[in-house]
NUDRENBA-166737 format. One line per field, with one value per residue (C-alpha): residue in three letters; residue number from 1; x, y, z. Coordinates in pm, 1 decimal. Example, Ala and Ser with C-alpha at 12.3 -4.5 7.8 and 13.67 -1.06 7.14 Angstrom:
2
residuo: (ALA_SER)
num: (1_2)
xx: (1230.0_1367.0)
yy: (-450.0_-106.0)
zz: (780.0_714.0)
//
This chain:
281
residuo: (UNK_UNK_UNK_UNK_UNK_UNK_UNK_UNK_UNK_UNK_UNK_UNK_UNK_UNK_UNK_UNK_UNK_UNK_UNK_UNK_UNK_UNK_UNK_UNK_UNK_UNK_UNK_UNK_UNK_UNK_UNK_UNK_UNK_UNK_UNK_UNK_UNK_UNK_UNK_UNK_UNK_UNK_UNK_UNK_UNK_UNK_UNK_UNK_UNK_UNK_UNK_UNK_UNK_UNK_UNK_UNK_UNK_UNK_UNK_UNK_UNK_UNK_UNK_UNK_UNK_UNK_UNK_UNK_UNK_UNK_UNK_UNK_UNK_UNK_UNK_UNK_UNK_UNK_UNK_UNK_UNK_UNK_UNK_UNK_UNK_UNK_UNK_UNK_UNK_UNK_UNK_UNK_UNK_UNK_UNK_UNK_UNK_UNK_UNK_UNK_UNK_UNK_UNK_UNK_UNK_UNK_UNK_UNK_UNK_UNK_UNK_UNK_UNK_UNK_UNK_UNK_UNK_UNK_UNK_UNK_UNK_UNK_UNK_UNK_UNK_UNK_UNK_UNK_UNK_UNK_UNK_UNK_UNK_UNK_UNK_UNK_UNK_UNK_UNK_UNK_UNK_UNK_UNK_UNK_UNK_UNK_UNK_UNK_UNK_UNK_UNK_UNK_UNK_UNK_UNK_UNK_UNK_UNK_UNK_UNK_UNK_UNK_UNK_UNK_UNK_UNK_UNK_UNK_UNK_UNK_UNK_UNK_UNK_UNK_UNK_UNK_UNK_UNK_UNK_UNK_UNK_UNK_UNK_UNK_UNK_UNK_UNK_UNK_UNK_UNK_UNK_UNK_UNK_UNK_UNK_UNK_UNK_UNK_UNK_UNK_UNK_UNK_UNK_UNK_UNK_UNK_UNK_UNK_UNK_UNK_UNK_UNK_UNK_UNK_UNK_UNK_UNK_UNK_UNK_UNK_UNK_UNK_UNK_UNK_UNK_UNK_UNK_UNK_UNK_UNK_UNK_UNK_UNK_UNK_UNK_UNK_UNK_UNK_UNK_UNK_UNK_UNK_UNK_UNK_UNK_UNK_UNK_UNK_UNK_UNK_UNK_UNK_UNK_UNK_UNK_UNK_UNK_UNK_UNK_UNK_UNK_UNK_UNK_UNK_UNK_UNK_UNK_UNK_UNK_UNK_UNK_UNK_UNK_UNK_UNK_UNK_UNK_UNK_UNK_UNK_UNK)
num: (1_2_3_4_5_6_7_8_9_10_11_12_13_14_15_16_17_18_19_20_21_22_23_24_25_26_27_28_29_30_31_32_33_34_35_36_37_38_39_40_41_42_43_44_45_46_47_48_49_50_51_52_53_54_55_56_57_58_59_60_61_62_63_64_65_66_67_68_69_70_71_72_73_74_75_76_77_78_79_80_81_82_83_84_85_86_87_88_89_90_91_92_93_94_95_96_97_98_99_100_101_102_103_104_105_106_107_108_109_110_111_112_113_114_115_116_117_118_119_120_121_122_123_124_125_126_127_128_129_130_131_132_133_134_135_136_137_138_139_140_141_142_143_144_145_146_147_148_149_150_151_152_153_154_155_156_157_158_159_160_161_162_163_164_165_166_167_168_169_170_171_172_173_174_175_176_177_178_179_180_181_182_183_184_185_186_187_188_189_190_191_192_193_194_195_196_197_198_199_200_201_202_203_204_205_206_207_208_209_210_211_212_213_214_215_216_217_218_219_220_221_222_223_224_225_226_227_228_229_230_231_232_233_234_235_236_237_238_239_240_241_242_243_244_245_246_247_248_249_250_251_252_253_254_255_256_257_258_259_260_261_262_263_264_265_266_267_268_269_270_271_272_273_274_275_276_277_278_279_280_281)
xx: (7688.3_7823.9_7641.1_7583.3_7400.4_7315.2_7006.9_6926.5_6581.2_6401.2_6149.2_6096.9_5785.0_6006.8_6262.1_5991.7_5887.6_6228.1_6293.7_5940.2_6033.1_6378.8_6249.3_6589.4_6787.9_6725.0_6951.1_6871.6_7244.6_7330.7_7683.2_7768.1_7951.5_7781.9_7830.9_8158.0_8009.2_7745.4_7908.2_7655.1_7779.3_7448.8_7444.8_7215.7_7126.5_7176.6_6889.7_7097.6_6830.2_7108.8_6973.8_6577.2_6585.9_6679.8_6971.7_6881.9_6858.8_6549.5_6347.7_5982.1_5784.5_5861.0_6120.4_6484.7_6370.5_6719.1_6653.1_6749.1_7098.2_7221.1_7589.8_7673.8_7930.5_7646.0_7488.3_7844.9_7846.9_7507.9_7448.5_7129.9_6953.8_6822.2_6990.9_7238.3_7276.6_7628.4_7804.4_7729.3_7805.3_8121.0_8289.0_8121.9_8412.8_8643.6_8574.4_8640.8_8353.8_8148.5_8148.6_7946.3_7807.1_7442.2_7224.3_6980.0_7209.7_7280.3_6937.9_6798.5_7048.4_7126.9_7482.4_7565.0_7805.4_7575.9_7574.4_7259.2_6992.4_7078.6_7069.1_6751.1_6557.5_6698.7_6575.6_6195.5_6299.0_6068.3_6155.9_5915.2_5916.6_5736.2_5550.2_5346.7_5255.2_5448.6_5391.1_5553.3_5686.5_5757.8_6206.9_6034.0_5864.8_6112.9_6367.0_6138.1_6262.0_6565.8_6480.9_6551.2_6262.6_6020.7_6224.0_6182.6_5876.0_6062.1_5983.8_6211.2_6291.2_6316.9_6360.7_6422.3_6249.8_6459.5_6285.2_6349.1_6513.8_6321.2_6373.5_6478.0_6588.1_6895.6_7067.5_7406.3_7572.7_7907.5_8060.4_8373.4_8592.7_8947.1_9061.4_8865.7_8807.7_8703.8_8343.4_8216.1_8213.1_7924.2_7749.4_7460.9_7243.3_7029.1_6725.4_6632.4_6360.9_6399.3_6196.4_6398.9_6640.5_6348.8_6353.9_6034.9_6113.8_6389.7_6475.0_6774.3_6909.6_7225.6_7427.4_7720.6_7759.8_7437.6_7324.6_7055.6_7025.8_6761.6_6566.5_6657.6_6272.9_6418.5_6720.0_6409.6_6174.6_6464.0_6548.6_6135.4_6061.9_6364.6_6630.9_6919.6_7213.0_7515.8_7380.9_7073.8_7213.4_7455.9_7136.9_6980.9_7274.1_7308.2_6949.4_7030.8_7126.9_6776.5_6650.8_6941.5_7195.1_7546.4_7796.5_8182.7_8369.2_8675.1_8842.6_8608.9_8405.5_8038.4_8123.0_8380.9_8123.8_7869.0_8087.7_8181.9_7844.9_7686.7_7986.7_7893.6_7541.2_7642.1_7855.7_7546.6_7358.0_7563.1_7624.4_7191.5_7144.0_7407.9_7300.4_6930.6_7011.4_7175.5_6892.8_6637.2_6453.1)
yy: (-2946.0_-2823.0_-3002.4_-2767.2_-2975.9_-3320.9_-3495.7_-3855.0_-3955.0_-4222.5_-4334.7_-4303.3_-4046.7_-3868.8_-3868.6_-3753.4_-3478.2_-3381.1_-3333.1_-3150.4_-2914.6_-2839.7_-2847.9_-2717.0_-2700.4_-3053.5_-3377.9_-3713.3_-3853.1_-4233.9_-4337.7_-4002.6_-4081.0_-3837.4_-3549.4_-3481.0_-3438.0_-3181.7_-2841.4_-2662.5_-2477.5_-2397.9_-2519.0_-2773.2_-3012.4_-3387.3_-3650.4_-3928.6_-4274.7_-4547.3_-4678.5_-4677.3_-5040.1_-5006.2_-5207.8_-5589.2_-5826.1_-6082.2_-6259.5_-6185.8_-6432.0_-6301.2_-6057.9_-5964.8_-5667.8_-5432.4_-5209.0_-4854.7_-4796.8_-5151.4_-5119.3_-5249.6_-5450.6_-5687.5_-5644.0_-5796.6_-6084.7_-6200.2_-6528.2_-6675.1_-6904.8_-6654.8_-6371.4_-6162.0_-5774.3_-5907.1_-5893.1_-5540.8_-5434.6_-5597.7_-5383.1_-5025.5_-4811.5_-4930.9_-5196.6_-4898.3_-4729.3_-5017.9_-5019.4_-4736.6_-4625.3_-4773.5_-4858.6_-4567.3_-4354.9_-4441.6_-4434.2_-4133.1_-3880.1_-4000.7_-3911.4_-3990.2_-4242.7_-4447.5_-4834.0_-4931.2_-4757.5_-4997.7_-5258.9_-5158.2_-5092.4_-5400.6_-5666.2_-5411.8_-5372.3_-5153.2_-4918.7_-4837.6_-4498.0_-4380.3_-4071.5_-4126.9_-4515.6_-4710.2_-4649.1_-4862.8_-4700.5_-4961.5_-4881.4_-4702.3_-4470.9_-4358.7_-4333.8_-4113.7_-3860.0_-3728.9_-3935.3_-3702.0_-3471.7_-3758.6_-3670.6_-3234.4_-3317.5_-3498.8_-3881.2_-4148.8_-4427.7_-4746.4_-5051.2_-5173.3_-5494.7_-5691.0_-5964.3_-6313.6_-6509.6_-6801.2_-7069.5_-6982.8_-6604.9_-6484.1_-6144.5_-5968.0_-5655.6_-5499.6_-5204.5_-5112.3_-4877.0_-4747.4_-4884.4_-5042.4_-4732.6_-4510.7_-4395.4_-4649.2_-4511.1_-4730.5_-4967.8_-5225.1_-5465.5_-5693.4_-5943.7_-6243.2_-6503.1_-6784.4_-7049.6_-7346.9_-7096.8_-6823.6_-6587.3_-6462.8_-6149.8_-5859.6_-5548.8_-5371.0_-5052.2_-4823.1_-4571.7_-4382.1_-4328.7_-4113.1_-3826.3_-4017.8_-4402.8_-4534.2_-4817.9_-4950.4_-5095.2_-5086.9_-5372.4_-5539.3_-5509.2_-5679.7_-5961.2_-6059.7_-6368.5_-6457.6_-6693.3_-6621.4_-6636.0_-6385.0_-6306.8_-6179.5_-5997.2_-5832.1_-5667.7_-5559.9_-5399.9_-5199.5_-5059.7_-4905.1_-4524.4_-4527.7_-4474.1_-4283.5_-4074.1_-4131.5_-3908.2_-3855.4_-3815.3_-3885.0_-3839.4_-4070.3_-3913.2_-3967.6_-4246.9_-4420.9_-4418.9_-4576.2_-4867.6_-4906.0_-4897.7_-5162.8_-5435.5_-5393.9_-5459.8_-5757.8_-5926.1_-5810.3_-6026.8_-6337.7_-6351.9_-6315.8_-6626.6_-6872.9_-6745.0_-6817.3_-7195.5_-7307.3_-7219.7_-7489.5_-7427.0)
zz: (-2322.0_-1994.7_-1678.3_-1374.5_-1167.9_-1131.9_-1036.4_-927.9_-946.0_-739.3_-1020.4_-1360.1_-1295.8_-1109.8_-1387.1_-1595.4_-1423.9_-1357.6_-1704.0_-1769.6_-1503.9_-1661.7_-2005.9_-2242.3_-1901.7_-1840.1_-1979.0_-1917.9_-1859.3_-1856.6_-2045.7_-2163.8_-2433.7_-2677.9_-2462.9_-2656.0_-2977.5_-2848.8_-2917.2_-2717.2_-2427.0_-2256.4_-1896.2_-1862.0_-1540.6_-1586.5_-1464.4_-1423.6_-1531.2_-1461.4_-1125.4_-1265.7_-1353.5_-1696.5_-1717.0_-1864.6_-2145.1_-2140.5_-2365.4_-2359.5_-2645.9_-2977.0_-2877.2_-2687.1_-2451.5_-2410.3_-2100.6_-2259.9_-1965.8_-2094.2_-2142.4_-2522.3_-2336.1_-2180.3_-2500.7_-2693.9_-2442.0_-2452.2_-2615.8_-2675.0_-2896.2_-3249.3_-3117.9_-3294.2_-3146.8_-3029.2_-3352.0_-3408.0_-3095.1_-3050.8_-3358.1_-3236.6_-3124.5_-2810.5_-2466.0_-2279.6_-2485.2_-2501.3_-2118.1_-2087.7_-2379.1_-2379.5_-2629.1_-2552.1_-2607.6_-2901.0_-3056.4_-2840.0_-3064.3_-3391.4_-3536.1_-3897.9_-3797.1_-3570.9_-3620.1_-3392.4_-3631.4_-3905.2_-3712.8_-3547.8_-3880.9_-4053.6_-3710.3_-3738.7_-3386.2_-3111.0_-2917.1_-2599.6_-2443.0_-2081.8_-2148.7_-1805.6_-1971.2_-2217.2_-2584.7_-2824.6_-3190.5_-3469.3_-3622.7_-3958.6_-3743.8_-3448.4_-3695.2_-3969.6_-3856.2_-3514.8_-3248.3_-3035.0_-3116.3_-2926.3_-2631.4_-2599.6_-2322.0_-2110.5_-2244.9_-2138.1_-2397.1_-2148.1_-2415.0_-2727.2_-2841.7_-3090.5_-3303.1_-3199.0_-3516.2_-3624.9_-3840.5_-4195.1_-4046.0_-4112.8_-4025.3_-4141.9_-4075.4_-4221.9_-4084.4_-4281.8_-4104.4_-4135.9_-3808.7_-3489.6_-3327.2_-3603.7_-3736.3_-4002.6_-4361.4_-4396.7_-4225.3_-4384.6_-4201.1_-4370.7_-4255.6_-4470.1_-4415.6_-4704.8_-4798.4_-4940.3_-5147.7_-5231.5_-5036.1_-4910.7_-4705.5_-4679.1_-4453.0_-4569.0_-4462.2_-4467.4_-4261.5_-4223.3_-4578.6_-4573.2_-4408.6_-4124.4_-4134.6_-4392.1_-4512.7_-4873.0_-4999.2_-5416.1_-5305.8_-5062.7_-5348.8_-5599.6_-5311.0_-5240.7_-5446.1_-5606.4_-5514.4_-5239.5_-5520.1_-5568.8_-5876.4_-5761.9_-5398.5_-5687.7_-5861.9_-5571.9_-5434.9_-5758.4_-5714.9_-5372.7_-5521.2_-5611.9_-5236.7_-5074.9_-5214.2_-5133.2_-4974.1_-4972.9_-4654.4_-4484.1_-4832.4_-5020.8_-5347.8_-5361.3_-5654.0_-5384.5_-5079.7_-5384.9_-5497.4_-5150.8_-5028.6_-5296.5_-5216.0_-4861.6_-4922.0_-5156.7_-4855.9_-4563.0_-4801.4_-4874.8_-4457.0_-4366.3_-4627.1_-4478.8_-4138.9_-4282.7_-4451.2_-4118.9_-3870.4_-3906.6_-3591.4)
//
């Protein structure tokens, strides 16, 4: 995209009718980050959001509320009891990236490559977005389809809601990468509630190694109801070509990104369950 003017609301209504007024001329602009991999050249205005409020982590009953301009810096050094955004966001990309990139922006435009979806859809996170009032849309459905479609009449995503973890919840995510810095050739995330060693719920889902980030209900469906062994994460994670197809890229074949994929899941799996048997409360 290339900015031509620059605009710094005083509210989010303004914001909003800022970007109604603009409609395809209009950006909303907080990190940036993605601007690079927009090959557009239209000239567009920029409605900068970052001093709206929208910058915070707080718990709120049953869930972390992320203001959508949080930095995935504050988001890597937050520590709290059944939280767990941190360890995603501590391997995504670079500090210098992390210190401005924010997690809207990472979920407002979906790349191939993004990390946050998969975690987002794994935790059955929320995301709430100011259309003149606050709406909320459950992970399945704001990532059904380009987020970034909700966003054409000039809505504002403003939070995501993260699950608190509970007793006998456990989460794991495993981005494999060819160095720090580079795109993941796939990430998985993975959301376990056991009971004893059955386990009695699972969200799974996959990215990078598919076109747009995706639930995986066949390896849930194999996980629900029997016990958290190996054995049994092995099985599952050999179902998982049954709800997404996998791609080659960066020099991996389909079959690579496949094998690849379905040890990934294997280890996601192995990590939610001793995350899961060590939180009693």
């Amino acid at each position: 995209m290339k900015l031509c003017d620059f605009i710094r609301p005083a509210s989010l209504a303004a914001a909003r009718d800022n970007l109604r007024e603009l409609g395809p001329k209009g950006m909303i602009l907080a990190g940036g980050t993605a601007l690079h991999f927009m090959q557009d050249h239209t000239p567009v205005t920029a409605v900068d959001i970052t001093r709206l409020g929208l910058s915070f982590i707080k718990q709120e009953g049953n869930y972390y509320n992320i203001g959508a301009t949080t930095p995935l810096a504050d988001i890597q050094r937050y520590r709290a009891p059944r939280w767990a955004m941190h360890e995603i966001c501590r391997r995504i990309s670079t500090h210098q990236i992390r210190n401005i990139s924010t997690i809207g922006g990472n979920i407002c435009r979906v790349f191939p490559w993004a990390d946050l979806p998969v975690i987002l859809l794994a935790m059955d996170a929320r995301m709430v977005i100011y259309s003149g009032q606050e709406e909320e849309f459950e992970a399945d459905e704001y990532f059904k389809t380009q987020p970034a479609k909700r966003f054409l009449d000039g809505n504002i995503l403003t939070s995501v809601k993260v699950p608190v973890l509970h007793a006998h919840h456990g989460f794991g995510s495993i981005k494999v990468t060819r160095t720090d810095a580079a795109f993941a050739h796939v990430t998985i995330a993975a959301f376990l509630e056991l009971d004893g060693n059955q386990i009695k719920s699972a969200r799974m889902a996959a990215g990078s190694a598919i076109p747009f980030p995706r639930r995986l209900p066949t390896v849930e469906a194999a996980l629900v109801g029997r016990e958290a062994t190996p054995a049994v994460f092995k099985e599952a994670a050999s179902k998982a070509g049954e709800d997404v197809t996998w791609r080659g890229r960066e020099g991996m074949t389909a079959d690579y990104s496949r094998h690849l994929a379905e040890v990934t899941i294997l280890d996601a799996l192995e990590r939610a369950a001793s995350f899961a048997r060590g939180r009693t409360e």
